[in-house]
Every structure is written in C-alpha cells, then in structure tokens.
C-alpha positions as CSV (number, residue, x, y, z in Angstrom):
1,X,39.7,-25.5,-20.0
2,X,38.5,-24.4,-23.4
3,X,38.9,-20.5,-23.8
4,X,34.9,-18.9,-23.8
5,X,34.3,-17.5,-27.2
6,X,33.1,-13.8,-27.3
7,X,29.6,-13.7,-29.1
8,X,29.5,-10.3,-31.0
9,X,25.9,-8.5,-30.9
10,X,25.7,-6.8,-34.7
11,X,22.9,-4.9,-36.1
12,X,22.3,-5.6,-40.3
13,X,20.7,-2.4,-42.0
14,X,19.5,-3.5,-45.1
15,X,16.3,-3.4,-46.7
16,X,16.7,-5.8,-49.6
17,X,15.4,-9.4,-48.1
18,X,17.9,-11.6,-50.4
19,X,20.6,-9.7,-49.3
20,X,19.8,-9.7,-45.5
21,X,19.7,-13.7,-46.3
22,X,23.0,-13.6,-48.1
23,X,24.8,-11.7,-45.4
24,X,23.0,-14.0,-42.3
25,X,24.1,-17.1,-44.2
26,X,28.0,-16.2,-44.2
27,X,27.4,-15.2,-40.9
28,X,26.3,-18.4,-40.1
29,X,29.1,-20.4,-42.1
30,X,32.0,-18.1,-40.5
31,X,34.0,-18.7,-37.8
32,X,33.0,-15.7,-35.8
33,X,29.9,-16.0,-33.3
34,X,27.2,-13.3,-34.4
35,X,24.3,-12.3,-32.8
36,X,22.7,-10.9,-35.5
37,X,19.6,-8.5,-35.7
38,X,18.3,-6.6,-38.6
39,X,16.8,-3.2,-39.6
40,X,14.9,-2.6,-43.0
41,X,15.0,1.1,-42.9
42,X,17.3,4.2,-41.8
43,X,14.9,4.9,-39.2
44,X,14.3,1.5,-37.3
45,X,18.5,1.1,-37.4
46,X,18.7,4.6,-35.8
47,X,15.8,3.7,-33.1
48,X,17.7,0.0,-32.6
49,X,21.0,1.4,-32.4
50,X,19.6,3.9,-29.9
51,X,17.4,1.3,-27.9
52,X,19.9,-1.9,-27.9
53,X,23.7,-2.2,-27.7
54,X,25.7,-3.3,-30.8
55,X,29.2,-4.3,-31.3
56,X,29.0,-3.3,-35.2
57,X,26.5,-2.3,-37.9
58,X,26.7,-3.9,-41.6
59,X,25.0,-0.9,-42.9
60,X,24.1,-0.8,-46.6
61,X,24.4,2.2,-48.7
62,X,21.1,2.4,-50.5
63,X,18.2,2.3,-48.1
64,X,14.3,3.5,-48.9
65,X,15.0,6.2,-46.5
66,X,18.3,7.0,-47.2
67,X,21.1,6.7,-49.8
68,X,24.9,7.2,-50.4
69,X,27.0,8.6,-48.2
70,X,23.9,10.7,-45.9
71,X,23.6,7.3,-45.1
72,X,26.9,6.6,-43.6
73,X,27.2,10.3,-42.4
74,X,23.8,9.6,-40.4
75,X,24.5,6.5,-38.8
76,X,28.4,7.6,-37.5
77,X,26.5,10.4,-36.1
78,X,24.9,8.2,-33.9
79,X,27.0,5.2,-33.3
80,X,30.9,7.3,-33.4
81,X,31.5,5.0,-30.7
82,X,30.6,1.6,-32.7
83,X,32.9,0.5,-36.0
84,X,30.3,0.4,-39.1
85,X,31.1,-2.4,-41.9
86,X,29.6,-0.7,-45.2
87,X,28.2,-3.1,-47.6
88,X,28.3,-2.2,-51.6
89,X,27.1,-3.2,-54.2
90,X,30.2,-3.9,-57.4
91,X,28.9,0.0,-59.3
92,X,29.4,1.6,-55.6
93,X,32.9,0.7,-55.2
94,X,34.3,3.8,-54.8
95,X,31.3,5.0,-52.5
96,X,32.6,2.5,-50.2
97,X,36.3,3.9,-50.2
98,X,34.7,7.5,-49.4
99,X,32.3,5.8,-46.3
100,X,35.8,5.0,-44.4
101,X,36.6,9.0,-44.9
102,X,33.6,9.7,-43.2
103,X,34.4,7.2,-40.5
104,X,33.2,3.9,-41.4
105,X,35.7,1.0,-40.7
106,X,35.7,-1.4,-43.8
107,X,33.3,-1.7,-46.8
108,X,32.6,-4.8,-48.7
109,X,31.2,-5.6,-51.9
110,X,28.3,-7.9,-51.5
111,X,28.9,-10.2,-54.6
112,X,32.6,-10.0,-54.0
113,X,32.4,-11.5,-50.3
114,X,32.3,-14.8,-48.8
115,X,32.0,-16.0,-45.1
116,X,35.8,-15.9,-43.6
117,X,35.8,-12.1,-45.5
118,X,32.6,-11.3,-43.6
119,X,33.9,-12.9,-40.7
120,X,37.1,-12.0,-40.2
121,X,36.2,-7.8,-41.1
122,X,33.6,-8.0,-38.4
123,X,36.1,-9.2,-35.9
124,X,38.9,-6.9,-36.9
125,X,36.5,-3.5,-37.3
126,X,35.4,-4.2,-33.2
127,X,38.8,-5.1,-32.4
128,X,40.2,-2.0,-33.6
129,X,37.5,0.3,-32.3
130,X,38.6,-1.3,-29.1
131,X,42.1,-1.1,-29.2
132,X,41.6,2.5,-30.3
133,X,39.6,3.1,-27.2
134,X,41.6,1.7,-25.0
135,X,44.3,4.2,-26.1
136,X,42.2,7.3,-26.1
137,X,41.8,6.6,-22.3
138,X,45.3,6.0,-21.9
139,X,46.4,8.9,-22.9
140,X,43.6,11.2,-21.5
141,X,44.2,9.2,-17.9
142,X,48.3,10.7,-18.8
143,X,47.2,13.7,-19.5
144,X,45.5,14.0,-16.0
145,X,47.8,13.2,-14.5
146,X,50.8,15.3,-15.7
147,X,48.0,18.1,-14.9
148,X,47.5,16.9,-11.5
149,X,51.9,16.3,-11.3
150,X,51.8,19.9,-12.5
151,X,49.3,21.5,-10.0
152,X,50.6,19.5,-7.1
153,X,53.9,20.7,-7.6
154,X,53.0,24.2,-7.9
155,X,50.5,23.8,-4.6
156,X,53.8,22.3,-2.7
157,X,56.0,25.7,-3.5
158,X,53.4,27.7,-2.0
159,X,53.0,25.3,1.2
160,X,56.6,25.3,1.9
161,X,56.9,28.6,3.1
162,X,54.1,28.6,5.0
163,X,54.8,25.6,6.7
164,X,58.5,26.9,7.8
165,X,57.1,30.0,9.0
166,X,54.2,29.3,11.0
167,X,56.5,26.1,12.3
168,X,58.8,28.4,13.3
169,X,56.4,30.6,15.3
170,X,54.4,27.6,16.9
171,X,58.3,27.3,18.4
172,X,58.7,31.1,19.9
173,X,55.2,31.9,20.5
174,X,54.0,31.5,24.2
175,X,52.1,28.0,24.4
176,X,48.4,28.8,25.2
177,X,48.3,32.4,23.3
178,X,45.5,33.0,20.9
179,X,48.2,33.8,18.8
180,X,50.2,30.7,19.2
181,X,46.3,28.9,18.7
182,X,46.1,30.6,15.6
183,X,49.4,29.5,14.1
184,X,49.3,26.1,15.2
185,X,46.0,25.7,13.5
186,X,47.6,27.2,10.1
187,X,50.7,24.9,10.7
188,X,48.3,22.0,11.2
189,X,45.9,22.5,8.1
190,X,49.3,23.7,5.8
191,X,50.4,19.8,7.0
192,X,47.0,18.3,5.9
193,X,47.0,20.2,2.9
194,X,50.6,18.6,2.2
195,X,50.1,15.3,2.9
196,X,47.0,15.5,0.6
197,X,49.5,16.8,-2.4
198,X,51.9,14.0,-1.5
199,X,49.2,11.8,-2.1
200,X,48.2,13.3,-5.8
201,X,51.1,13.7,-6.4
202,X,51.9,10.0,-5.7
203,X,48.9,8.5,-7.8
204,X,50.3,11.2,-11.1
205,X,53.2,9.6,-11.1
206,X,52.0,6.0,-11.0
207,X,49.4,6.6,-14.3
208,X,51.6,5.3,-17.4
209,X,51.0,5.6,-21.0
210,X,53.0,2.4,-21.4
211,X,53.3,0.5,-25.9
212,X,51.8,-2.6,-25.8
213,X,52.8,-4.4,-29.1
214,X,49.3,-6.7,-30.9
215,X,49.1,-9.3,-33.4
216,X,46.8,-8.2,-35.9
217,X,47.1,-11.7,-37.2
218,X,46.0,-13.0,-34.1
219,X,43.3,-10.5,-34.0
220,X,41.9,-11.1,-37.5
221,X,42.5,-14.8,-37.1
C-alpha cells in the first residue's frame, strides 16, 4: 500500500497578480501537495487566517495595506502558532534576514526561487513548527508531572502519621464508641486519600521527556 501524501492548506498574501501566478505555478510544478488560497491585502489575510486553518502563509513584504517588517510583526501576531515563509523581492534581502528575528521561518527572494526551493521550504517551515510543538508539550507534560511527583510526595509525609495514629487507636478504642466511629472514619478517608496519591504519583512517574533523533533530510526531502 502506497503511503497517503499529506496535502498542506497554505494561505499566499500577496497583492501583485504576476507574482501570485509565479508562486501558484512552482507550487504546482513541486513535489509538495498545496492547497493554495490567496489574500491581496493585510486585511483579508488577517480575516482568512482568522476564519480558515492554514498550515503556512507566503506572506509578502510590501502590501497596499502594509509594508516592511509591520507586516511580518502583524501577521506573527496572529498566526504565532503557524510558520510564515517571507517572500522578497532581490533590494529587500536583508528585510527578509530581519523577518526570521521577528519570528518568521524562511524568506525567499522571488526572482531567486524555483519550484523544489518553494517546495521543499514550505515542507521544512511546517515540519519544524511541528517538531517544535511537539517538544513544548513534552516538556510542559514533564514539568507537570515532576510538580505533581513533588506534591504527591509531600501529601504522603503528612498522611503517614495520620494513618499510624488513627490505625493505632481504631486497635485500642472500644468497637462501637463514637470515638472509635470517629477515628475509623479518619483512618478510612487518610487511606483513600493515599491510594489517590499512589495513583498521581504513579502516572508522574510514567510522563517522559524522552530525545528522539529526525532526519532533516528526510524531512526536507
């Protein structure tokens, strides 16, 4: 059985009508599948990025309703969670190497690219946003639970003398008292509470921040 091939879903921003034809035609000649929708203005990518879900935006610097880096700083304001491919033009070179300060993921330069370029810097920005995602939740998950590890433990020093106390008097207390009533039923609820910890305490120590080695290679094809 063939392996299915992941479609990617990316929004263009780009308000020059050759260049949105440029960029859909090495889409189209790559060897990534692209869903490709288009925005002419800041605006409608904002609204379309808000409205739809994207894998990636090819934004363009110089827009009629926005320009430079306001442009990138805009759109990672409202897509942090979504890798953004800058497109330059050859003058704005070094705007592009000050859009992946501000957060974007790669910048090309429009005259300079061709369709395994376009292609391949797509797949690699998502993959990366996703590998780096992927990790972030790792380590939060560890972080939980070493807190929960931590609390547990702490909750289980203070249970132990309870529980050897009022199992103690359950044992010299007259059966049927209220006051051997009223010790069992802190000797029973000290137990639940235990068994509960045990339980936390079990699922802490099975969450593992654990290296997993990638192939970028294979990953950027």
């Amino acid at each position: 059985l063939m392996a299915t091939v992941r479609k990617y879903h990316v929004l263009l921003v780009e308000d020059d009508a050759e260049s949105v034809i440029l960029v859909r035609t090495l889409l189209e000649h790559g060897d990534t599948p692209i869903d490709l929708k288009v925005a002419t203005s800041m605006a409608d990518g904002l609204a379309m990025v808000s409205a739809h879900q994207f894998d990636l935006v090819l934004l363009d610097l110089n827009l009629g309703d926005s320009s430079g880096l306001d442009t990138v700083r805009r759109m990672h304001a409202a897509t942090e969670s979504i890798p953004i491919v800058v497109l330059t033009a050859t003058r704005e070179e070094e705007l592009g190497t000050a859009a992946i300060k501000l957060g974007a993921a790669d910048f090309l330069v429009k005259d300079e690219t061709y369709s395994k370029m376009l292609s391949r810097s797509v797949r690699y920005s998502i993959e990366r946003t996703n590998l780096h995602s992927e990790l972030r939740q790792a380590r939060r998950m560890k972080s939980l639970g070493e807190l929960a590890g931590g609390v547990s433990h702490n909750l289980n020093n203070l249970l132990v003398p309870i529980l050897g106390l009022s199992g103690r008097l359950t044992r010299t207390l007259v059966p049927g008292s209220e006051e051997h009533k009223d010790v069992t039923l802190i000797f029973e609820a000290a137990q639940r509470s235990s068994d509960l910890i045990s339980r936390i305490m079990e699922f802490s120590s099975q969450i593992d921040l654990r290296t997993q080695i990638y192939d970028l290679r294979e990953i950027i094809g």
